[in-house]
C-alpha positions as a printed NumPy array, in Angstrom:
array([[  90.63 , -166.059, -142.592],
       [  87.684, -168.25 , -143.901],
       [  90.387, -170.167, -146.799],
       [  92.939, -170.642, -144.051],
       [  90.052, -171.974, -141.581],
       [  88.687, -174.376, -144.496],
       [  91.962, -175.537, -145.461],
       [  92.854, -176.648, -142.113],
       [  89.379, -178.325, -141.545],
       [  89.792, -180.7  , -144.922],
       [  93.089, -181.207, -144.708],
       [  92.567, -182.6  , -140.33 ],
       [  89.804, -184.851, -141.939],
       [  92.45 , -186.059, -144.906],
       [  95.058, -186.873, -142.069],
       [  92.74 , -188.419, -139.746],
       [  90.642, -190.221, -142.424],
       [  94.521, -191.356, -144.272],
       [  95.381, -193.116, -140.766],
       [  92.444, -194.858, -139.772],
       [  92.144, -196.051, -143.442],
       [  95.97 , -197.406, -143.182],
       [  95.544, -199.348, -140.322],
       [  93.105, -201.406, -142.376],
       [  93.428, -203.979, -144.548],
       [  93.382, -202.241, -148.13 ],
       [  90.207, -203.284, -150.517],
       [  88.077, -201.51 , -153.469],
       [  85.882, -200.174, -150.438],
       [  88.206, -198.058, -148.333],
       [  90.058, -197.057, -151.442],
       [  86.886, -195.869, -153.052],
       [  86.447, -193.751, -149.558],
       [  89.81 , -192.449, -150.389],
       [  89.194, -191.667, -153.829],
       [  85.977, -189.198, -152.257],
       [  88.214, -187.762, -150.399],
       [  90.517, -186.257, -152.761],
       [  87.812, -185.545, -154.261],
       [  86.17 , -183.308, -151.506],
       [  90.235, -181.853, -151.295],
       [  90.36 , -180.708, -154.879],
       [  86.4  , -179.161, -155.02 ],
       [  87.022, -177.429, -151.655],
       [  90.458, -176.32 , -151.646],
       [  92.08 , -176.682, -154.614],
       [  95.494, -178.047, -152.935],
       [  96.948, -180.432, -155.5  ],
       [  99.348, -182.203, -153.338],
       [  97.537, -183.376, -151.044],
       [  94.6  , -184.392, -153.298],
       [  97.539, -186.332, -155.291],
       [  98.617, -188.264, -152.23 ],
       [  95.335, -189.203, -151.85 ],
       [  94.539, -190.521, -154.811],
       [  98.003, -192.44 , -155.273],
       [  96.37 , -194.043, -151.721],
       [  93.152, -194.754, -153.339],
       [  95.03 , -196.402, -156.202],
       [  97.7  , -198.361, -154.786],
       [  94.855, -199.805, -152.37 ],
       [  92.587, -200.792, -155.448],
       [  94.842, -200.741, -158.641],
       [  91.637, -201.623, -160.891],
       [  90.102, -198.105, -159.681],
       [  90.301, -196.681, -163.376],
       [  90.02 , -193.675, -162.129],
       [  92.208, -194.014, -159.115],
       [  94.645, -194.369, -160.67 ],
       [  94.072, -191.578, -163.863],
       [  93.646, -188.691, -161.266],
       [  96.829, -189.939, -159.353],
       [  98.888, -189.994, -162.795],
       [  97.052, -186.656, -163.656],
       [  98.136, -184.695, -160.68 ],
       [ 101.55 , -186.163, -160.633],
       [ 101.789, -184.131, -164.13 ],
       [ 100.178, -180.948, -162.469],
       [ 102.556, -181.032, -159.321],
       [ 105.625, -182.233, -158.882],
       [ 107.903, -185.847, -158.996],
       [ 105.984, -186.063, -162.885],
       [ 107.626, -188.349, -163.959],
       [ 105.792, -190.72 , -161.037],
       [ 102.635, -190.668, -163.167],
       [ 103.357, -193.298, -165.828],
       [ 102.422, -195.742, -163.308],
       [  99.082, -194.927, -162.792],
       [  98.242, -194.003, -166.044],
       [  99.685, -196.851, -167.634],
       [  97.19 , -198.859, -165.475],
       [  94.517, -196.841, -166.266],
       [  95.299, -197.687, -170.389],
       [  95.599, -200.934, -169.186],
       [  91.817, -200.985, -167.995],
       [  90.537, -199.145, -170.169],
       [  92.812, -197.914, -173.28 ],
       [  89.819, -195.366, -174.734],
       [  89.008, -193.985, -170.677],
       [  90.562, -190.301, -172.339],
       [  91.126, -189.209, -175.717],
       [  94.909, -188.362, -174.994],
       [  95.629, -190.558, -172.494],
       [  98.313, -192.036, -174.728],
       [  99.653, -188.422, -174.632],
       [  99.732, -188.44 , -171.034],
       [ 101.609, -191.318, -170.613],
       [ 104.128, -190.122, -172.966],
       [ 104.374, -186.888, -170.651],
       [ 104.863, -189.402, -167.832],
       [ 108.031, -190.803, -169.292],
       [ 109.818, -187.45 , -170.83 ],
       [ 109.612, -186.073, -167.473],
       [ 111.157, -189.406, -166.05 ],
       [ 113.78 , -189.073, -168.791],
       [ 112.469, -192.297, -170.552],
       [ 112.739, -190.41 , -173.923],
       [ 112.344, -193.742, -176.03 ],
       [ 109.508, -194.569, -174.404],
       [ 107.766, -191.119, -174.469],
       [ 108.44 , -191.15 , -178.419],
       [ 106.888, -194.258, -178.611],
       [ 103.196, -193.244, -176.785],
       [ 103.624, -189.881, -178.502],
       [ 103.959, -191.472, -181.784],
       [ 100.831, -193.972, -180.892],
       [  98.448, -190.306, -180.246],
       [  99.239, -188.705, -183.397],
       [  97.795, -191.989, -185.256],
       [  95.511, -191.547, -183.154],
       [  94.342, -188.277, -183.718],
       [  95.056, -189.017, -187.845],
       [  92.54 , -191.555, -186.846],
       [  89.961, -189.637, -185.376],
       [  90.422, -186.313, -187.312],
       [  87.161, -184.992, -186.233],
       [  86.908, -185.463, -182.626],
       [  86.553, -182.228, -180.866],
       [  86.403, -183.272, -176.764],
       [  88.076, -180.906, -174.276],
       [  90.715, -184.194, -173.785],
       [  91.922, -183.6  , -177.436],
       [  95.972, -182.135, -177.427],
       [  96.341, -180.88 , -181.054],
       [  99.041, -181.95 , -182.865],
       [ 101.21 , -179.295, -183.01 ],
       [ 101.64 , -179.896, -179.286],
       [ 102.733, -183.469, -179.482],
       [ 105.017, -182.537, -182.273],
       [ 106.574, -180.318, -179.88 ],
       [ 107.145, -182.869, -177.404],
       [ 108.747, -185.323, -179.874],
       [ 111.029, -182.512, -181.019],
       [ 111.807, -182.119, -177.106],
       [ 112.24 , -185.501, -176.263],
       [ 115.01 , -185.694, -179.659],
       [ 116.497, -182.74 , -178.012],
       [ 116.475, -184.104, -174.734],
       [ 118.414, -187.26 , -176.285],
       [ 121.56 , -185.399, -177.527],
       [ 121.594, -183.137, -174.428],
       [ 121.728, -185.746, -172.607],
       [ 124.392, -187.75 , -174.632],
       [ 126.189, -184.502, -174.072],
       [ 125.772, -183.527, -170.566],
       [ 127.822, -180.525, -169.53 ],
       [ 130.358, -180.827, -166.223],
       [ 127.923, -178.991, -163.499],
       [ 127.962, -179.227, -159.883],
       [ 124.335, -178.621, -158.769],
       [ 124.469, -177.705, -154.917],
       [ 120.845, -177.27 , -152.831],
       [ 122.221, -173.89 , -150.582],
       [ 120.482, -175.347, -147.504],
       [ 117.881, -174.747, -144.622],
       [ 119.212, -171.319, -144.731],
       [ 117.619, -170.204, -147.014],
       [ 115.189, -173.129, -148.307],
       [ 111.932, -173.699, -147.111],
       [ 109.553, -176.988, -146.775],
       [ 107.417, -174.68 , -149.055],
       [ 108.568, -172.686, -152.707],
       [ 111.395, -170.988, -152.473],
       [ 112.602, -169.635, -156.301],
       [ 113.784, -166.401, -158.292],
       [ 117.174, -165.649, -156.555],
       [ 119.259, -162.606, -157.126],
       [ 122.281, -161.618, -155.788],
       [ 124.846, -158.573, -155.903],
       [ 128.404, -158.477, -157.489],
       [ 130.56 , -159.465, -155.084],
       [ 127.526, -162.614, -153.844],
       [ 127.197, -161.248, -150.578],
       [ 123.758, -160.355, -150.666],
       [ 120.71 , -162.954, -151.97 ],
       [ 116.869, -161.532, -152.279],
       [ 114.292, -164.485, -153.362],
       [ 110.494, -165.053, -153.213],
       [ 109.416, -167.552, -150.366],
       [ 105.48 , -169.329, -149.719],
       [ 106.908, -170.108, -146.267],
       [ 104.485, -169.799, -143.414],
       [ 103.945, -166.848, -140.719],
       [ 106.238, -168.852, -138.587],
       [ 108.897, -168.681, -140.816],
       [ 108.513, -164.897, -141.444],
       [ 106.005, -164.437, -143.895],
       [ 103.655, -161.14 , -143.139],
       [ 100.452, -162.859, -143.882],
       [  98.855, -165.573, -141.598],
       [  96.447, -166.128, -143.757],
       [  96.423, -167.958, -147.188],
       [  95.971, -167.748, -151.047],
       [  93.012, -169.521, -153.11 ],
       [  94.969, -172.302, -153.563],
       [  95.509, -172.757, -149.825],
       [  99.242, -172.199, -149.651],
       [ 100.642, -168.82 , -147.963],
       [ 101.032, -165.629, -150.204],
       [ 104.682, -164.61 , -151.98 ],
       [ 106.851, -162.848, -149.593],
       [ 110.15 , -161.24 , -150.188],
       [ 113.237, -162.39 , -148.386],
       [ 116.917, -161.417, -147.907],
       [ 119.847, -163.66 , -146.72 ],
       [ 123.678, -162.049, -146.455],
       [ 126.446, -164.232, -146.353],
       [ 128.808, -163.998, -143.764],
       [ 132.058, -165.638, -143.357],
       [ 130.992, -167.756, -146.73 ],
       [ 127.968, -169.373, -145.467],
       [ 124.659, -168.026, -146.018],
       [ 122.99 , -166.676, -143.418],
       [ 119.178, -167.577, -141.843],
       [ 116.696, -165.617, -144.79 ],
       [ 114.508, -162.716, -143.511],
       [ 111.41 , -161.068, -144.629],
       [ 112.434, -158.214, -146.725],
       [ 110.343, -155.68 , -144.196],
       [ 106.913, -154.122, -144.625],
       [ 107.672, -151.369, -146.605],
       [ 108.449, -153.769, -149.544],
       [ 106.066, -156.599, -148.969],
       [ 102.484, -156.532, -148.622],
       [  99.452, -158.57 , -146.812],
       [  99.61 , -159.792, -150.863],
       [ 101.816, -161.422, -153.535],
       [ 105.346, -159.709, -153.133],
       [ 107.982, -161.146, -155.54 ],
       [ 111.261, -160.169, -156.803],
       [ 112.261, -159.83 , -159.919],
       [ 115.966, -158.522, -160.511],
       [ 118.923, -156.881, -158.7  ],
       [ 120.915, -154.001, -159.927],
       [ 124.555, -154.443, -160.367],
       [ 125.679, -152.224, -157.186],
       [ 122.819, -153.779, -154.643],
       [ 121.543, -150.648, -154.237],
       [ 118.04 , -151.158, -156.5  ],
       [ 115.845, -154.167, -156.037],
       [ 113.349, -154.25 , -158.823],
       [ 109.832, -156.324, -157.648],
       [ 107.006, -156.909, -159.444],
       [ 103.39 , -155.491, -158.649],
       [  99.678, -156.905, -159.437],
       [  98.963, -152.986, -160.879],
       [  98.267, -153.052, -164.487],
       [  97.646, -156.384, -164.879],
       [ 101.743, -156.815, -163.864],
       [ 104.063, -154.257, -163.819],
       [ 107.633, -153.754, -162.461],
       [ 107.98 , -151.451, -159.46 ],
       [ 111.579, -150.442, -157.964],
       [ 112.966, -149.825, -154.719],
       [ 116.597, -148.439, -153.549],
       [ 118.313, -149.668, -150.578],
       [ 118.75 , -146.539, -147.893],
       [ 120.728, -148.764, -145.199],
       [ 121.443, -152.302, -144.75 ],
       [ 117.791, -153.046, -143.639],
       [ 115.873, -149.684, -144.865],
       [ 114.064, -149.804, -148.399],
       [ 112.21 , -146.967, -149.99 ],
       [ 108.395, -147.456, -150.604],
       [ 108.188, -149.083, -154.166],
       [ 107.681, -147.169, -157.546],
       [ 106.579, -148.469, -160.809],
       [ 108.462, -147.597, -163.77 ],
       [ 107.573, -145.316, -166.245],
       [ 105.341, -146.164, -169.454],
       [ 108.228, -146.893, -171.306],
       [ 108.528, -150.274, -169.346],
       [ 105.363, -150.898, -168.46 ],
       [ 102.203, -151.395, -170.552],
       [  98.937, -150.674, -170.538],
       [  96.699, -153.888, -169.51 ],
       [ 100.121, -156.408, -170.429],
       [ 102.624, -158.129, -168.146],
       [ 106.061, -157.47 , -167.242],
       [ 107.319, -160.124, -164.795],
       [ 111.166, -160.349, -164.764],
       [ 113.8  , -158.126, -165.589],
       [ 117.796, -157.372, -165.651],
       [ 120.088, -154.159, -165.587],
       [ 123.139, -154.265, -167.221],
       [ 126.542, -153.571, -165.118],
       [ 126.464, -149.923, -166.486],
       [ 123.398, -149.078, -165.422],
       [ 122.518, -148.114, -168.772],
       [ 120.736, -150.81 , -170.628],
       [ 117.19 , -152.918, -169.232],
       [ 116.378, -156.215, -170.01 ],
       [ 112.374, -157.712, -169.531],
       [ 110.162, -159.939, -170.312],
       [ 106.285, -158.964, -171.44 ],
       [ 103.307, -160.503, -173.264],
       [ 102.502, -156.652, -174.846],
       [ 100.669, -156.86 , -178.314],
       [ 103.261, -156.874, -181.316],
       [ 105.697, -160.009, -180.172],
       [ 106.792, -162.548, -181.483],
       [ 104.381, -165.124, -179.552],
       [ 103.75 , -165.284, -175.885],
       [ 105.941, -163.548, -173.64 ],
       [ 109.078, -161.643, -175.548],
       [ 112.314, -160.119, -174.08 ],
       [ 112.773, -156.477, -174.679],
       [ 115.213, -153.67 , -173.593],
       [ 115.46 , -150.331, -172.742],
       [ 118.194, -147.967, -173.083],
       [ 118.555, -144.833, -170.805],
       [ 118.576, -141.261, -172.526],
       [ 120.578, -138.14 , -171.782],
       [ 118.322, -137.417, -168.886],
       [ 118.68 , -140.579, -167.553],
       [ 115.407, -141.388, -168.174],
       [ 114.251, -145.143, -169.387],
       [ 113.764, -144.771, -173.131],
       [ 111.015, -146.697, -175.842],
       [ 111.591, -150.141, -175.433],
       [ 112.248, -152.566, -177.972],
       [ 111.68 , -156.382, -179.078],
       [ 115.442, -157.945, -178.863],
       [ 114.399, -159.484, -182.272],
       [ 113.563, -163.276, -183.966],
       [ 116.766, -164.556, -183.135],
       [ 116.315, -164.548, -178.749],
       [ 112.517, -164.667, -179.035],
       [ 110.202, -166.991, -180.454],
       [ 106.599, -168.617, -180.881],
       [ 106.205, -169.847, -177.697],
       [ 107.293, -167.884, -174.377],
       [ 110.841, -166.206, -173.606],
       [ 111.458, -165.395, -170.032],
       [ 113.813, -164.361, -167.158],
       [ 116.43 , -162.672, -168.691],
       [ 120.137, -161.664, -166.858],
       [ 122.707, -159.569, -168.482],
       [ 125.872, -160.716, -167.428],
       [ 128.772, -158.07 , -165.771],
       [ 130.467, -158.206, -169.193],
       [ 127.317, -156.212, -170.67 ],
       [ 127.537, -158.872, -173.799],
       [ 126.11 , -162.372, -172.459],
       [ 122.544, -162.978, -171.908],
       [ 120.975, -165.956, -170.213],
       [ 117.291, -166.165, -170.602],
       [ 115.011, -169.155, -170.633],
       [ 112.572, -170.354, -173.168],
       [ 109.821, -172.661, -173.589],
       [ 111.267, -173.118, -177.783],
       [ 114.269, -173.011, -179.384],
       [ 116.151, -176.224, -178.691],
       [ 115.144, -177.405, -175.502],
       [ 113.961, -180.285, -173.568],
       [ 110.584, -179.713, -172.035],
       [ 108.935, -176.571, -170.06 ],
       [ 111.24 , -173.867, -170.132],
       [ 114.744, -174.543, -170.668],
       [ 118.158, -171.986, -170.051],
       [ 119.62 , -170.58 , -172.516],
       [ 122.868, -168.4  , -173.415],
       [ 123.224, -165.587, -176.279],
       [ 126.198, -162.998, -177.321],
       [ 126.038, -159.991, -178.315],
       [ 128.244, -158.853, -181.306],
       [ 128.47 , -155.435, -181.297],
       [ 130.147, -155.797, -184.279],
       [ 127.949, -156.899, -186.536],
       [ 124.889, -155.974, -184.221],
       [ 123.665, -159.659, -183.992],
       [ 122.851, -161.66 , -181.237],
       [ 124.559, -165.143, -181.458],
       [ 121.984, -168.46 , -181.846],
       [ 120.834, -168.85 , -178.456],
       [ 122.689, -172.182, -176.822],
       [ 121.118, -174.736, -174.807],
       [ 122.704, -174.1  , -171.273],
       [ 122.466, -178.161, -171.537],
       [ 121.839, -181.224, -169.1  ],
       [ 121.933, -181.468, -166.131],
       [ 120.604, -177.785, -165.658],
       [ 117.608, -178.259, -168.08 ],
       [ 115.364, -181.035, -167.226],
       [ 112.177, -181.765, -169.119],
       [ 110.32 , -179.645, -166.269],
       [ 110.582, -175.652, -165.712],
       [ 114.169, -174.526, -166.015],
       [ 114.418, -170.636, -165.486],
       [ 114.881, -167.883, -163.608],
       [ 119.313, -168.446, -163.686],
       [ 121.596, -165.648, -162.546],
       [ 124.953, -165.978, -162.594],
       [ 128.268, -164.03 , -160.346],
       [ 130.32 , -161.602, -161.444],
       [ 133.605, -164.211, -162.392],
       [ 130.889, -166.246, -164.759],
       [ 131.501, -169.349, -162.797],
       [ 128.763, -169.95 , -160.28 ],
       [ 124.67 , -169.296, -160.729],
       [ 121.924, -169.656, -158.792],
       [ 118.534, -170.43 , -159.819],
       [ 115.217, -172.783, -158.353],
       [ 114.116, -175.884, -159.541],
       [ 112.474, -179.075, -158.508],
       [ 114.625, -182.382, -157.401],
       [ 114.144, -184.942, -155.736],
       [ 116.391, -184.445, -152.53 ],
       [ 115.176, -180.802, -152.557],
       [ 113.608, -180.011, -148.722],
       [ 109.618, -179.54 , -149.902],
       [ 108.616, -177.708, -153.812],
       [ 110.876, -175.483, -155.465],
       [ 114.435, -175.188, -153.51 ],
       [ 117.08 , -172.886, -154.522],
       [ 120.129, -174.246, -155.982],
       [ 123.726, -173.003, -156.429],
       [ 125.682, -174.55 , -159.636],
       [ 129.397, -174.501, -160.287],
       [ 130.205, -175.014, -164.221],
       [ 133.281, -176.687, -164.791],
       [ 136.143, -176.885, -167.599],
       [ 133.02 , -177.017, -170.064],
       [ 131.887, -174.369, -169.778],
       [ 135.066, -172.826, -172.166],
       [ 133.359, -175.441, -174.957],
       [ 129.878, -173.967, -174.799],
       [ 131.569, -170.171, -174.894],
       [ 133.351, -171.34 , -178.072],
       [ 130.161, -172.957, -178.928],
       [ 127.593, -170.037, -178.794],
       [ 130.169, -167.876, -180.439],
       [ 130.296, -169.92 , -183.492],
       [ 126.493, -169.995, -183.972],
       [ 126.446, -165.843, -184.972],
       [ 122.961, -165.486, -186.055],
       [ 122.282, -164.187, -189.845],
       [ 119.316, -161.451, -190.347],
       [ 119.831, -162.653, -194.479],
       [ 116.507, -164.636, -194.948],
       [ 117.67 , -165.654, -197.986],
       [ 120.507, -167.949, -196.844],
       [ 120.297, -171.263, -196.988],
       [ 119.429, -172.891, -193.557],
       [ 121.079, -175.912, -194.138],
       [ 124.244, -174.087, -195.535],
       [ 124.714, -172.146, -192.064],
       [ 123.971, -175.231, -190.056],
       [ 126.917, -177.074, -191.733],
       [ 129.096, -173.857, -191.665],
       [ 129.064, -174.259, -187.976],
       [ 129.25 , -177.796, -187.282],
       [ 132.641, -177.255, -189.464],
       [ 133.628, -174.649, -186.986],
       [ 132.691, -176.487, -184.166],
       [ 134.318, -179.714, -185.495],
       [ 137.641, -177.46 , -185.613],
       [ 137.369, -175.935, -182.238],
       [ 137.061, -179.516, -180.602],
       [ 140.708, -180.302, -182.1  ],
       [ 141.898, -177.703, -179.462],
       [ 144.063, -178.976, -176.75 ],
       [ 142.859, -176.446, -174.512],
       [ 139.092, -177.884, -174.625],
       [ 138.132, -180.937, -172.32 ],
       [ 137.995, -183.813, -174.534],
       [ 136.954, -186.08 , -171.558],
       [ 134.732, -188.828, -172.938],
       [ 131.727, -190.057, -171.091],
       [ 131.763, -192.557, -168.486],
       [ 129.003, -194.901, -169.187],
       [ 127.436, -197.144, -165.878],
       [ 125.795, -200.258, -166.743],
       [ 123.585, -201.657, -163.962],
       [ 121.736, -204.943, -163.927],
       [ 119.097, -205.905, -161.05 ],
       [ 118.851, -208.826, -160.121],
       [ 116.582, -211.306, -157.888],
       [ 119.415, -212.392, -155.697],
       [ 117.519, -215.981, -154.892],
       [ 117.639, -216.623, -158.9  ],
       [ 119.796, -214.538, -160.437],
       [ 117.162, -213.408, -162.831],
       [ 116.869, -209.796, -164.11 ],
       [ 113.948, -207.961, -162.508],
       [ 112.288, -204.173, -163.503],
       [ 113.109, -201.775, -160.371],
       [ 113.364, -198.215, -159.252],
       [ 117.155, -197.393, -159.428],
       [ 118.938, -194.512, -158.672],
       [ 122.724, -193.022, -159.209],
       [ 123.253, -189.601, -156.687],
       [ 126.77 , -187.998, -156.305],
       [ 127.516, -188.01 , -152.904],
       [ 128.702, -184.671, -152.513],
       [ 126.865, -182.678, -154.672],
       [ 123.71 , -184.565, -154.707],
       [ 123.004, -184.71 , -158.301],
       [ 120.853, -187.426, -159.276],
       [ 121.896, -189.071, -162.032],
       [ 118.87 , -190.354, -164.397],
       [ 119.046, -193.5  , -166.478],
       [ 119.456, -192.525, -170.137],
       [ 118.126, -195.653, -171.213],
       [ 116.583, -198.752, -169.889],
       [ 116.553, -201.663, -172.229],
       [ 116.577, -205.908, -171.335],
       [ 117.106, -205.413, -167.886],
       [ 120.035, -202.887, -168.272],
       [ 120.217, -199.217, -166.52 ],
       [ 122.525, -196.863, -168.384],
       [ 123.989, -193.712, -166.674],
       [ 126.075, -191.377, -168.787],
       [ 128.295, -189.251, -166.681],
       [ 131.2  , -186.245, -167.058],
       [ 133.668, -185.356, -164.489],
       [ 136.561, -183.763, -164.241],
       [ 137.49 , -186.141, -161.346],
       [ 137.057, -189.692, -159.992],
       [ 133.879, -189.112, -157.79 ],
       [ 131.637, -190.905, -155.753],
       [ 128.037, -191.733, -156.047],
       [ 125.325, -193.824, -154.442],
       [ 123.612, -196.606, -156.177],
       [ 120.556, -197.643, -154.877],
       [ 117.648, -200.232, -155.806],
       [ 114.223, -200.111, -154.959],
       [ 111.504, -202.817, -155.854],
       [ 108.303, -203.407, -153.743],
       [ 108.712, -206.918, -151.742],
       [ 112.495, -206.589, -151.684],
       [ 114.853, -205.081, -149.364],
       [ 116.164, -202.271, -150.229],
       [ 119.759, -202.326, -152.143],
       [ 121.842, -199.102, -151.544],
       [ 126.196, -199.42 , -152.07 ],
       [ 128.901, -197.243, -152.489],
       [ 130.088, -196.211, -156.207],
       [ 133.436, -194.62 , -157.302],
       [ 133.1  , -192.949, -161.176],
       [ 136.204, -192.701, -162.48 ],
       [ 137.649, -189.152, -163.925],
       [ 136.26 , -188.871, -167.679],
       [ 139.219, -189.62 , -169.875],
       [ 140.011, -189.246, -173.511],
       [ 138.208, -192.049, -174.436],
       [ 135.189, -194.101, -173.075],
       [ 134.86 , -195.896, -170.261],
       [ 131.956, -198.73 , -169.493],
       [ 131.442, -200.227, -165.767],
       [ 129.051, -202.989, -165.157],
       [ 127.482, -203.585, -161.908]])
């Protein structure tokens, strides 16, 4: 128990420390003592958060602490609520513009994640003169320049998605089955009775193991939920015959609910399977065969198809296309896994393709991927399969507001194709990764219409830009149908103002449906004006809220109207 004993020591000094420092006046001195602090934290224990809120102390108390305020802004980026970072670094610039190499990098980090894509182009732009500049430094702070040209083709991306959003309701399932800790990779059965996911919750909450991991927070356990009379019911742990004293985690969910596929630490990560024998019996784990799993190489998520027949994963094995690829395995006459197989250059890519699901109609894949088209981290996509012509459509961007510029992935949808689950980060969420449940609405017919336009060509030899303005005819065609929503955007304009002198001030301000709890970021922010884009099928309410440090907080009731055939523009 030594890390759980240690973590508990530090973290009783942090608290104490925190509150005797806060009833003080704040100076350089006691944020300096702060600043130690986090220090000791993140040499002794390795817990990120708290070293974070520590540091964000140390630099609101002494905003001239360069480095204050860079380690706050750094372990905003490494945690979560990124996008809170451009603060501190952009003080830390301010003091010292040459205190890291990439710094300007950083910063424009800060901003994509806070969906300030302007202003993340801008910073990104500023490092790659700035590396033409200095075309021989070689520090560990260097990011090449293939990476930032990644981000500026994700914060483009990120632009049009969000010009574009698609007509989601986003739902957090509730205390049910989310934690204060991470809760993430649902699965559920057919009919959505039955939801397994991977939990960090505490021994209080269920998990088997008091005791904690090297970073300090409580191992992966496995736990079930079952819905009864259409409300989820308080999650379990799984059982011991599933989970360990170790990292338990699932990774998919057959069809029927009868198989629950988890993944094990054996061969540098493989998949292991176990069947349900009664409603809370599970048969001790097996790996699968060498067909599945490699030698030395990880497989971490996978999907069965509705048949039975076909598997879907994910692996870093030698012979890919770059990081992790998705493959598949069909079963043979014996009903045996056969040789697996890369599902080819059109689904996987240079960077990493992961958590696949093969929907019930054996023909629609969501997986998510770090390339392609998206936004930032790993973003969801959707693919068909043309049996056909053997092809797998152009993988489609599942859009905004289920990407964000952070980790998207891990989605599984229901049987009727109109409701997924999947974890992410947000910022009414109940502690790090919650699970959420998202509705797609009248939309979703456009994207279907969409991905089936983009049929992906094996001829190398065609022109690129031919095929992309083949099907931007088609898709120009399709949106003349009167059975697609043609509802334009509804675009919110919100000024701030200082109400003694009616002058425009800089604040924090936030739009959040009321009933769904979607936050709505700003899609731009230029002289003093906040623009929100929105879609909905109906006129729906949000809150708008104000926040600026010396003022009292401004928080009033909003009604959206329903998105019409053409725009609409409200100032407030």
């Amino acid at each position: 128990m030594i890390y759980k004993f240690r973590f508990f020591a530090v973290f009783l000094l942090s608290v104490l420390f925190v509150s005797q420092v806060k009833a003080q006046e704040p100076d350089p001195e006691t944020a300096q003592m702060l600043l130690e602090n986090a220090d000791i934290i993140m040499q002794e224990t390795v817990v990120l958060t708290i070293a974070r809120d520590q540091y964000v102390d140390a630099a609101n108390m002494d905003p001239n602490n360069i480095r204050a305020n860079y380690m706050a802004g750094s372990t905003y980026l490494q945690t979560t609520d990124k996008g809170k970072a451009t603060k501190y670094l952009l003080r830390a610039y301010q003091i010292d513009s040459d205190y890291k190499f990439d710094l300007l990098y950083s910063i424009g980090q800060g901003y994509q994640y806070g969906y300030e894509f302007d202003n993340a182009l801008e910073y990104y732009k500023k490092y790659k003169q700035k590396l033409e500049s200095n075309s021989g430094y070689k520090g560990s702070d260097k990011t090449s320049m293939s990476e930032v040209d990644k981000r500026i083709e994700e914060c483009n991306n990120g632009k049009k998605l969000m010009e574009d959003p698609v007509n989601y309701s986003i739902t957090n399932v509730g205390t049910a089955i989310n934690s204060e800790l991470w809760d993430y990779a649902p699965v559920v059965n057919a009919d959505e009775t039955v939801m397994i996911f991977t939990s960090r919750r505490g021994p209080d909450q269920g998990n088997l193991n008091e005791n904690v991991f090297d970073d300090n927070f409580y191992y992966e356990d496995i736990f079930i939920s079952r819905k009864s009379g259409g409300e989820w019911q308080a999650a379990e742990n799984i059982g011991p015959v599933v989970n360990t004293k170790y990292h338990d985690s699932n990774l998919g969910f057959s069809p029927d609910g009868k198989t629950l596929y988890i993944y094990s630490d054996e061969g540098n990560g493989d998949i292991y399977y176990t069947n349900n024998l009664s409603e809370d019996t599970w048969s001790e784990p097996v790996g699968l065969s060498d067909n599945i799993n490699s030698s030395g190489y990880n497989e971490k998520s996978v999907s069965q198809s509705a048949d039975g027949n076909t598997l879907f994963f994910a692996s870093n094995r030698p012979g890919g296309n770059g990081g992790f690829d998705i493959y598949y395995s069909t079963k043979d006459r014996k009903g045996e896994w056969g040789p697996s197989k890369n599902l080819g250059r059109v689904i996987n890519t240079e960077g990493d393709e992961d958590g696949p699901f093969i929907q019930y109609d054996g023909k629609t894949l969501y997986f998510s991927s770090t390339a392609h088209n998206g936004m930032g981290g790993f973003d969801i996509f959707k693919s068909e399969y043309d049996s056909a012509s053997n092809e797998w459509s152009i993988p489609e961007n599942m859009g905004y507001p289920l990407n964000t510029p952070d980790d998207d992935i891990y989605f599984v949808m229901t049987k009727d194709g109109k409701t997924g689950y999947y974890a992410t980060v947000r910022e009414e969420g109940m502690g790090y990764n919650d699970i959420y449940k998202v509705k797609i609405g009248g939309s979703e017919d456009n994207m279907d219409k969409k991905v089936a336009s983009k049929k992906a060509n094996v001829d190398e030899g065609e022109d690129e830009s031919e095929k992309e303005k083949e099907v931007d005819s088609v898709e120009v065609a399709e949106s003349q149908d009167d059975d697609i929503d043609t509802g334009a955007p509804v675009k919110l304009l919100v000024r701030v103002v200082d109400a003694s002198n009616n002058q425009s001030i800089e604040s924090a301000v936030k739009l959040k449906g009321q009933v769904d709890n979607i936050n709505v970021p700003s899609e731009s922010k230029k002289d003093g004006i906040y623009t929100f884009v929105i879609i909905r099928d109906e006129a729906t309410d949000f809150m708008l809220s104000a926040e600026k440090s010396g003022y009292i907080f401004a928080n009033k009731k909003i009604t959206i109207p329903a998105s019409k055939g053409e725009e609409q523009t409200i100032q407030v």
